[in-house]
N, C-alpha and C positions, 0 to 999 in steps of 0.2 A: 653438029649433028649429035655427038654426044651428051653436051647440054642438056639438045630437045629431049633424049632418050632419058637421062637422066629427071628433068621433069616431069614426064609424063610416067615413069617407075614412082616418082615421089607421088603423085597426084591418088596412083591409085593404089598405092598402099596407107596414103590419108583415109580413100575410100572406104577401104577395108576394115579399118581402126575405125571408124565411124558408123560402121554395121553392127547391131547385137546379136550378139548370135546366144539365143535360148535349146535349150531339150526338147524334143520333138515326141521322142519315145527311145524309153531306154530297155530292155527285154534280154536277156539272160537266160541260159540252161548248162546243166550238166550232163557233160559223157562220159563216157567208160571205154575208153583204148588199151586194152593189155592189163589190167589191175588198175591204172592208173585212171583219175577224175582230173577231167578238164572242166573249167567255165569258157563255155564260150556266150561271148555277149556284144550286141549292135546295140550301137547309139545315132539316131539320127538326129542332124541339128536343123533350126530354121534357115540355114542361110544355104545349105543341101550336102554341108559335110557329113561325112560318115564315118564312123569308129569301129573296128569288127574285131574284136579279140581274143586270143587263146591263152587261158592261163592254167597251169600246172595247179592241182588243187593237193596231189598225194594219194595213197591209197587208202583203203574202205576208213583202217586205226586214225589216218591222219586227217578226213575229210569230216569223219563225224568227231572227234575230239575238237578240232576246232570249228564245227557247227555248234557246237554245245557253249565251248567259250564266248563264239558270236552272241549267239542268243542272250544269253543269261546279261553279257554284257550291252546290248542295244538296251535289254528291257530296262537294264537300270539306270541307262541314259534316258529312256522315254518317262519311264517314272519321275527323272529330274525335271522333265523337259516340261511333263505336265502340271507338275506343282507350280509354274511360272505361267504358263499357258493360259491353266483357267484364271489368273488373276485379271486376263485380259480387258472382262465384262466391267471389272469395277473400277480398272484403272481409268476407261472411257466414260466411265458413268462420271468419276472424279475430276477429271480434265471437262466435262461438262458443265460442274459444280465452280470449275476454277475460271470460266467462262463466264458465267452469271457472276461470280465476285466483281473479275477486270469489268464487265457490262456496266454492275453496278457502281462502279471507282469512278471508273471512264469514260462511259457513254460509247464506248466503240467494244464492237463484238469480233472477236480471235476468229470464230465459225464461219461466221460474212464474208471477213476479209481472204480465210484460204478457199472458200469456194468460189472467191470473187477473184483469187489469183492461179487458182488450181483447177477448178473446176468444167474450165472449156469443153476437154473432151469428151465430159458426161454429158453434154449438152446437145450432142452430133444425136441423130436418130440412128436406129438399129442397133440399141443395147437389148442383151435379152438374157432372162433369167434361167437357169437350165437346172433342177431339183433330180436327185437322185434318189431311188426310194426302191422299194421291195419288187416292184411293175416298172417300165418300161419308163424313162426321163420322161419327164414335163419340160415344156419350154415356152414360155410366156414374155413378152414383150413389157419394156419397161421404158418409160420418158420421165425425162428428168429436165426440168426449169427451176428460176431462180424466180419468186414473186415480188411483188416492188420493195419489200421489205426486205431485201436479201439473203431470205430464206431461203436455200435450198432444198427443193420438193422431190416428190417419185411418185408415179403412178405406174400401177402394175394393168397392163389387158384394160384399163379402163376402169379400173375400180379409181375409189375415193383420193386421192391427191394427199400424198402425208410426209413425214417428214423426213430429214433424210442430213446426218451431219458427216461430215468430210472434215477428216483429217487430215487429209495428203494421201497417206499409203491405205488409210483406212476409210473405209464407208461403213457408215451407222442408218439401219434401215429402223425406223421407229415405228411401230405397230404394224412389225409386216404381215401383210394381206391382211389385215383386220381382224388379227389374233387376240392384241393385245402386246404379245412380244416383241421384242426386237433383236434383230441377226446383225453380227456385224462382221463384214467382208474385207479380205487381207490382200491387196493385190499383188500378182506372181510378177513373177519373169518375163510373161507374156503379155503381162496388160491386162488380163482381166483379175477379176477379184474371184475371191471364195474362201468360205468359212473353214474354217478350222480343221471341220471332221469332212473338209471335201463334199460335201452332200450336194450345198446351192453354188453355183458358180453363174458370178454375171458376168456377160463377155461382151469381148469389144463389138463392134459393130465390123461386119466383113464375115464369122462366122466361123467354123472352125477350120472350113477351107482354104479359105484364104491368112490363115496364122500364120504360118511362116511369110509370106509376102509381108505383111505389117508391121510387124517386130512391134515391140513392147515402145509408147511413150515417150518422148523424151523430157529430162528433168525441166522445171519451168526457172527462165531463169531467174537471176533474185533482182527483185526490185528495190529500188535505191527508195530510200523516205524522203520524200520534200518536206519543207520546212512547214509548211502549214500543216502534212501529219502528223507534225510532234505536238501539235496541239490538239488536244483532246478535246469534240465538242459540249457543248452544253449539256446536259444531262435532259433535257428538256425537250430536245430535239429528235429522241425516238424513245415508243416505249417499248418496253420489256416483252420478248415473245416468246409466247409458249411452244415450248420446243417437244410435248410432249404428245402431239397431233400428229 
């Protein structure tokens, strides 16, 4: 009997350890008890824990001396943060560049192959695009297919089909909506992706309701190379595609 008890305590703390658990919403304030400043702050998580806590912050001298240090010292973490940040654009435009090289060495395309090993779950229906802006979110429906070419495509609402590179953690949206531009999206915690300054965020299919039930993706695993991948094919056997559609 102990055994069984024993087994089935291991079974579901495997469970447990196999669940991810992301941020939900984290919200924070300050009070004022006797002279004294408290933070009080809730964390809810996806899996439906929760965090409530009281911390001693000091009085009026001690609350705003070390608001001032915060400050000054965040900004000049963000200031570091963004000198690396915006290098973002070019390091992807470069790894595209480094793409076309291997293409042309080796007749096999880096971009094909991880959306050909990664890219499954962009493939489910109910992705959709949610824009944040000056007036009230936009939210626009996005499909995503791979064409015999193993192009990975996106269409937005029905507009024109274009193109669309996958990095793994990263989505490269190439002339989105028919700007000209291209946004490229950083996937959370959560599984969905979103740009930088937070503005566009594409989400998983399920919606924001259902976020916490879905949890974020799980990693793909790795694929062993067979002996005939090490063989590069013929140069002759696909041509070159313009990635800039």
């Amino acid at each position: 009997m102990k055994q069984l008890i024993f087994i089935l305590l291991f079974l579901c703390s495997l469970s447990a350890q196999g669940q991810q658990k992301y941020t939900l919403s984290d919200t924070s304030s300050i009070v004022n008890a006797g002279g004294l400043y408290y933070e009080m702050r809730d964390v809810i998580y996806s899996n439906g824990e929760e965090l409530h806590t009281k911390t001693l912050l000091g009085d009026t001298s001690t609350l705003f001396d070390a608001a001032y240090s915060r400050f000054t010292g965040l900004a000049e973490q963000m200031a570091t943060d963004a000198r690396y940040i915006v290098t973002f654009p070019k390091k992807i435009t470069e790894l595209n560049k480094d793409n076309t090289a291997i293409f042309d060495a080796t007749g096999r395309d880096v971009l094909d192959s991880i959306s050909a090993r990664l890219g499954a779950p962009l493939l489910e229906d109910g992705w959709t695009l949610r824009t944040r802006g000056s007036g009230a979110a936009t939210v626009a429906g996005v499909l995503f297919n791979v064409n015999a070419n193993g192009q990975l495509r996106y269409t937005v609402d029905g507009q024109a089909a274009r193109n669309a590179w996958l990095f793994g953690a990263v989505i490269h949206l190439v002339n989105y909506l028919g700007t000209g531009d291209a946004i490229d999206l950083y996937r959370t915690e959560s599984g969905n992706y979103k740009t930088v300054d937070n503005r566009i965020t594409l989400r998983r299919p399920g919606g924001p309701a259902n976020r916490s039930a879905i949890g974020p993706p799980p990693e793909p695993e790795a694929i062993p190379e067979t002996k005939s991948e090490k063989l590069p094919p013929a140069k002759t056997t696909k041509k070159r595609k313009n990635r800039k559609l």
